[in-house]
TIMAR-119117 format. One record per atom (N, C-alpha, C): residue in three letters; x, y, z. Coordinates in steps of 0.001 Angstrom, whole numbers, padded with zeros to 6 digits, always signed. Each point is the difference from the previous one (the first is absolute). Layout:
N
ALAXYZ...
//
This chain:
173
UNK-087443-036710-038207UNK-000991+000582-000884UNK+000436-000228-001446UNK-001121-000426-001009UNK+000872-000893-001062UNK-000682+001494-000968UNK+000785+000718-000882UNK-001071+001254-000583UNK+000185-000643-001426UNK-001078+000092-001085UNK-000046-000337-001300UNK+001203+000426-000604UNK+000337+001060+000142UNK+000930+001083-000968UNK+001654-000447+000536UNK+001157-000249-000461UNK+001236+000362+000758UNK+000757+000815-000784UNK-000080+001468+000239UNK+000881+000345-001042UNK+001812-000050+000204UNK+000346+000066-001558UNK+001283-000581+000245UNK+000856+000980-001194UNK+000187+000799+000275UNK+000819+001029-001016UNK-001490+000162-001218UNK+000364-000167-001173UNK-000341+000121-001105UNK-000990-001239-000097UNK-000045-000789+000668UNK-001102-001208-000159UNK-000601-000416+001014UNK-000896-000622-000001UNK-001345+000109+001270UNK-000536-002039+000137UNK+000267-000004+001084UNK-000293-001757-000129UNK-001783-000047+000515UNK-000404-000680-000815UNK-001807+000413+000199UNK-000824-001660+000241UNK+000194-000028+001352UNK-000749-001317-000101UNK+000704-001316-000650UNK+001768+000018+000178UNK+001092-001010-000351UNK-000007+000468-001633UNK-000744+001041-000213UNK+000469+000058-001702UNK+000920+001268-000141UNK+001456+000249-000244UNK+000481+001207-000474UNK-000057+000903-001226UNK-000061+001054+000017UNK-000849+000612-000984UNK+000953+001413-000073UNK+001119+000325-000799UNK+000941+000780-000310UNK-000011+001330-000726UNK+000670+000787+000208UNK-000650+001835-000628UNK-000909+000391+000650UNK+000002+001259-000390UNK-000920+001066+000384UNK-001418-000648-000238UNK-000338-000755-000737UNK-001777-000504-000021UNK+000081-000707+001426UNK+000763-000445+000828UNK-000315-000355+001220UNK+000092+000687+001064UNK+000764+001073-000131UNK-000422+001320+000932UNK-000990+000499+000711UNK+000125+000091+001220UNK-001029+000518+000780UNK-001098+001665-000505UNK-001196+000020-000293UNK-000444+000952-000316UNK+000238+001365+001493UNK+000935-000511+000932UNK-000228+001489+000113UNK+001428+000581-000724UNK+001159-000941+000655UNK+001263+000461-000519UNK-000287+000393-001774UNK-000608-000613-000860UNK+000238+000989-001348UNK-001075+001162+000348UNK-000932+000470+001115UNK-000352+001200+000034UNK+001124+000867+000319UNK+000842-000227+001125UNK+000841+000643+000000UNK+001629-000078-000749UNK+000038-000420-000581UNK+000666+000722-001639UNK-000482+001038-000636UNK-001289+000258+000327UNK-000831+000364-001745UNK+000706+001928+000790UNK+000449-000074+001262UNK+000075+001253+000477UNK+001577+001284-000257UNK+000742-000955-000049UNK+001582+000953-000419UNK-000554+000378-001589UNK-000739-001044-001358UNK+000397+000652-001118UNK-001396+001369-000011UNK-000998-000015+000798UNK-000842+000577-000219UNK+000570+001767+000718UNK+001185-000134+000946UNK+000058+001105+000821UNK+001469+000877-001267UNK+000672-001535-000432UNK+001269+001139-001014UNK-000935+000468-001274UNK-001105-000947-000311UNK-000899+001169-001153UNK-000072+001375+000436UNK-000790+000049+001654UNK-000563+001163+000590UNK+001499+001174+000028UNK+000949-000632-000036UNK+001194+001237+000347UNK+000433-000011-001619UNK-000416-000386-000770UNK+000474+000342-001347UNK+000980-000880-000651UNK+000192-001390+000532UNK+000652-000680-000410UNK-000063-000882-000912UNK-000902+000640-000481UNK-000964-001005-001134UNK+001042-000521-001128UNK+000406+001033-000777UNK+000924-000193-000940UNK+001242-000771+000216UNK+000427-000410+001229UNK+001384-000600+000867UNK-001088-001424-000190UNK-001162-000461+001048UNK-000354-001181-000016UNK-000794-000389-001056UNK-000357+000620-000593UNK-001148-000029-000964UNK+000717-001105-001335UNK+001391+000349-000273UNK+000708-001544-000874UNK-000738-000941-000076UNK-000088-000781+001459UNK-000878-000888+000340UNK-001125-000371+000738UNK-000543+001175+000978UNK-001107-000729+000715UNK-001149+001257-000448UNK-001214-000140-000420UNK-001053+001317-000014UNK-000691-000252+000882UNK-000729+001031+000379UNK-000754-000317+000893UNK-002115-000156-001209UNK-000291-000915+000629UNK-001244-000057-000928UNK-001119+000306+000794UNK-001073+000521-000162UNK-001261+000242+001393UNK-001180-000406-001094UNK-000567-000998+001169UNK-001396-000507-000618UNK-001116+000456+000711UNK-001216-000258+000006UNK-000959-000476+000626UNK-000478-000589+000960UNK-000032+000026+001046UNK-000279-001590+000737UNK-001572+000050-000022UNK+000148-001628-000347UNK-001238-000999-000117UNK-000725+000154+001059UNK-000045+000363+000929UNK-000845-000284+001388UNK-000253+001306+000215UNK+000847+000769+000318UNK+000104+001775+000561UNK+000007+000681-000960UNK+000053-000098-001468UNK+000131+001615-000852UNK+001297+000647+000268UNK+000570-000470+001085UNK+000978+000864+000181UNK+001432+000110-001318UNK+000556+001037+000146UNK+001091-000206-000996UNK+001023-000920+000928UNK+000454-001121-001006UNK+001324-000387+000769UNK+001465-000097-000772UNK+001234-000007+000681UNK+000710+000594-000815UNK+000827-000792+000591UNK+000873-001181-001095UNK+000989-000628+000226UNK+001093+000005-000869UNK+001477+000023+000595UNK+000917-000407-000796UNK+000628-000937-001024UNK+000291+000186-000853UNK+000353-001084-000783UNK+000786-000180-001247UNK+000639-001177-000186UNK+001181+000143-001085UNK-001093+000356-001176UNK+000983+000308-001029UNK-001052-000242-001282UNK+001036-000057-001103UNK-000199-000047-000989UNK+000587-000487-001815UNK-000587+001066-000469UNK+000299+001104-000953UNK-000849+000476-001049UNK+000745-000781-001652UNK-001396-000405-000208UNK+000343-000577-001202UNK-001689+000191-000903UNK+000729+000430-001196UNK-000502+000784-001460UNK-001415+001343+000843UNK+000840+000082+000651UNK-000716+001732+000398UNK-001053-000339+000785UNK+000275-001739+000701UNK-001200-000393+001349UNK+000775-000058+001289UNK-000937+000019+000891UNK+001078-000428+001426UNK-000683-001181+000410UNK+000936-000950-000048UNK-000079-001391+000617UNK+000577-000465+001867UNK-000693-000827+000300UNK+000122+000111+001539UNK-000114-001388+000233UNK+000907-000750+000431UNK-000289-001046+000962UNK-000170-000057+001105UNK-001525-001818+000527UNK-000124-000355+000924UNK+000549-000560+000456UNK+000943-000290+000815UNK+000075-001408+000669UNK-001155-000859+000905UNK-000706+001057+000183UNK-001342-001138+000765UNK-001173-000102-000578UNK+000340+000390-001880UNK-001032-000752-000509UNK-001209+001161-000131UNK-001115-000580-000150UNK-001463+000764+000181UNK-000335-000080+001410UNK+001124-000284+000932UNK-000314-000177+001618UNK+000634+001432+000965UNK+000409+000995-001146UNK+000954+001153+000558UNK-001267+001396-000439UNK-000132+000503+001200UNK-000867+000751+000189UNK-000623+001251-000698UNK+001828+000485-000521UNK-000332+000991-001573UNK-000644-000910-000777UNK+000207-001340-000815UNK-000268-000423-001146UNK-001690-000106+000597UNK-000452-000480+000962UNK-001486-000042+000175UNK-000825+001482-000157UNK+000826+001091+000909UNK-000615+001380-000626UNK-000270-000036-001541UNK+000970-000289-000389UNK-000058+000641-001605UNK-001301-001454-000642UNK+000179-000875+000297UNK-001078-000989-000190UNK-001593+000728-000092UNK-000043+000467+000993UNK-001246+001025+000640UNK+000098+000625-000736UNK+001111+001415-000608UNK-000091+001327-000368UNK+001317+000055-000450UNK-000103-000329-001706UNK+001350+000250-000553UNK+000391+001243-000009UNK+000181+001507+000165UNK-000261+000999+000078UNK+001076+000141+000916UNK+001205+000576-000796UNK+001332+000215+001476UNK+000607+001091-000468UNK+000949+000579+001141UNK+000753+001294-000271UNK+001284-000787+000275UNK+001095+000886-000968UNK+001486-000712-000050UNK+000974+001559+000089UNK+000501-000505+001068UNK+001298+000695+000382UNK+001193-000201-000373UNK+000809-000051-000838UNK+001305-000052-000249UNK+000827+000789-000790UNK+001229-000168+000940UNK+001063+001258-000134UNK-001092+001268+000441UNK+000384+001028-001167UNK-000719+001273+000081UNK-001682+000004-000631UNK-000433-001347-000824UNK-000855+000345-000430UNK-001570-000619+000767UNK-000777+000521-000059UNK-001555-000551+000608UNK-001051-000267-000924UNK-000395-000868-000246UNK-001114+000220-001032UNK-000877-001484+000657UNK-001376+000203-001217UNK-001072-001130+000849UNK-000131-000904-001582UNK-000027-001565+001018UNK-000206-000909-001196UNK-000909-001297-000269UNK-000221-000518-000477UNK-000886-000914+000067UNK+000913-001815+000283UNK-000189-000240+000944UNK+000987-001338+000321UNK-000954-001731-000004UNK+000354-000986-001005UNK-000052-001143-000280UNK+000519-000882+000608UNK-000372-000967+000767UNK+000615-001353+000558UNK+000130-000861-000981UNK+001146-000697+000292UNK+000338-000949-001269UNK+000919-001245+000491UNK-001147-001050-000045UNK+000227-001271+000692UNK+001018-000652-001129UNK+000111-000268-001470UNK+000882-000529-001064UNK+001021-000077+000522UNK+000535-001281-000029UNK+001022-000807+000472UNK+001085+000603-000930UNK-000174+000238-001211UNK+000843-000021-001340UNK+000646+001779-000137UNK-001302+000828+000490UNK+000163+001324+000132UNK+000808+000188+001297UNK-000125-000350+000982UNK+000357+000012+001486UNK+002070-000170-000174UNK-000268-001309-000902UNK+001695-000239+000015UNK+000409+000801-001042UNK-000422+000824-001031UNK+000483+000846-000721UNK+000422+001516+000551UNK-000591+000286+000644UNK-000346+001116+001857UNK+001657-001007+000265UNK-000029-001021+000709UNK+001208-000181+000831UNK+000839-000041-000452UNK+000488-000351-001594UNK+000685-000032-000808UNK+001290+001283-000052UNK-001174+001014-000268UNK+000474+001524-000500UNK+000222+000498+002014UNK-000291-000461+000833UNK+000447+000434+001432UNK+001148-000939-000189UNK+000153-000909-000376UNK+001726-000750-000025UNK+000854+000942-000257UNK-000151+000168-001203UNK+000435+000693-001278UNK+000958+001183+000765UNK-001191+001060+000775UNK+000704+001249+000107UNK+000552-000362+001704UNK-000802-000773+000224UNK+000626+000227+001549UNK+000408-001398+000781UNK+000865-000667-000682UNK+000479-001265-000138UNK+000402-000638+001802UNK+000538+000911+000287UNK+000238+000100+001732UNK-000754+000197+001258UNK-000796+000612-000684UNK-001013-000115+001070UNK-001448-000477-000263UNK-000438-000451-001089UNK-000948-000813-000432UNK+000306-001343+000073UNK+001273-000353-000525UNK+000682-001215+000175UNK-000416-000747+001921UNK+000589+001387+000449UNK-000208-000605+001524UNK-001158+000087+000371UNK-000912+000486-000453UNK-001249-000497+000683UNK-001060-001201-000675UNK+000393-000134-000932UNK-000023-001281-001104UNK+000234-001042+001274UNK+001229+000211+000006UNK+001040-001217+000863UNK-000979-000646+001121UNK-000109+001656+000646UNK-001282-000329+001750UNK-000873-000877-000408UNK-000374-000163-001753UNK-001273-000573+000205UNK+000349-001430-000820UNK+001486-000032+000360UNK-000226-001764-000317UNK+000817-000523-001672UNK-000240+001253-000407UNK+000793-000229-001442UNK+001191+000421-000112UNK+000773-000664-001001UNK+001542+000759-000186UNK-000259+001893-000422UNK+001417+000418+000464UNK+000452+001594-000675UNK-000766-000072-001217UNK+000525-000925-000916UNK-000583+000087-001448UNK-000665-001207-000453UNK-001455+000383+000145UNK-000488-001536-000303UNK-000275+000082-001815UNK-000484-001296-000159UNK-000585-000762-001371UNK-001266+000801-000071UNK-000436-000029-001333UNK-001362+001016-000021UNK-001309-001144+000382UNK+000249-001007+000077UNK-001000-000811+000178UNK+000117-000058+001918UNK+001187+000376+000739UNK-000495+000137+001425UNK-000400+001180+000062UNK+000158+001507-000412UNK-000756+001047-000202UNK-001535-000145-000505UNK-000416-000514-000416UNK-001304-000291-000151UNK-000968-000911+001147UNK+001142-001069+000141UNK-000532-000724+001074UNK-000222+000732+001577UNK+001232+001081+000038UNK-000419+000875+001282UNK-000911+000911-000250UNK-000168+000685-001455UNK-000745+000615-000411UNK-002092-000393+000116UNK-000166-000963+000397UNK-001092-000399+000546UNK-000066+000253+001036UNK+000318+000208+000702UNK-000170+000448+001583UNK+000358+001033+000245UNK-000076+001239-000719UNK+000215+001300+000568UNK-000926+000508-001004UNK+000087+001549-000423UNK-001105+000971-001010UNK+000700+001383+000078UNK+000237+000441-001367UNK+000254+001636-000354UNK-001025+000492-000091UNK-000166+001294+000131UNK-001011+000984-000245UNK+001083+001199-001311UNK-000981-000190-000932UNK+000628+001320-001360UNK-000754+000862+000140UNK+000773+001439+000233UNK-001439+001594-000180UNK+000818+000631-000619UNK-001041+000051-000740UNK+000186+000741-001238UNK-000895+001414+000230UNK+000950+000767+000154UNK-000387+001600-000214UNK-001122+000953-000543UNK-000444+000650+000760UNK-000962+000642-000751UNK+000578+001174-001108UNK-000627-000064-001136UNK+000520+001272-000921UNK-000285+001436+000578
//
């Protein structure tokens, strides 16, 4: 039985093409991630994980329903920035496409904000830049998954920077 998909750790061979990082991940396995940071919010662990992952809840496009996924983020000049790795093809960034209109969880605080997709190649690597910056070790390595050095040239940051998308929300007053 020959199946399209082979997954293989961190990269997925698709039809003789390999395709590395989390953007090649199976959509159920990143459903189930989205479940340990959502349960240490629920016990109060917000302020312990909250450093780095918030939890953000949108809209969904199809159902209305609220949906609520985990995710790294940057705050930078009093916005919260969020990378895709799968682009405008990752299921939060299409909610918010539909209905910019999101609630943000992190650390101790909750508030609701208005969130922007932002395809700019130039903005995108300035976003990856400042994730070098503070978190050199583990941005570095997932950089790596996707093909580029620990520390690339700003012109391969841009060039990977086409194929993925941040979302900026900016806070309601």
């Amino acid at each position: 039985m020959d199946r399209p998909y082979k997954c293989r750790g961190l990269w997925i061979e698709k039809e003789g093409v390999i395709v590395s990082g989390f953007a090649s991940a199976p959509k159920f396995l990143l459903r189930l991630i989205h479940w340990p940071p959502q349960i240490a919010y629920a016990l109060g662990l917000g302020p312990l994980l909250g450093r780095l992952v918030l939890l953000l809840t949108t809209t969904g496009r199809k159902s209305g329903k609220p949906r609520v996924v985990p995710l790294q983020y940057e705050e930078i000049d009093g916005r919260i920035c969020l990378g895709s790795s799968r682009g405008l093809a990752a299921d939060w960034v299409r909610n918010i496409l539909a209905d910019p209109n999101v609630t943000v969880r992190v650390k101790t605080r909750r508030f609701k904000g208005t969130a922007e997709v932002v395809t700019d190649s130039a903005r995108i690597a300035d976003f990856l830049e400042v994730r070098l910056r503070k978190h050199p070790g583990m941005v570095g390595a997932m950089i790596k998954g996707e093909g580029l050095s620990a520390k690339p040239e700003r012109a391969d940051l841009e060039r990977y920077a086409a194929q993925i998308a941040i979302v900026v929300i900016t806070p309601e007053k």
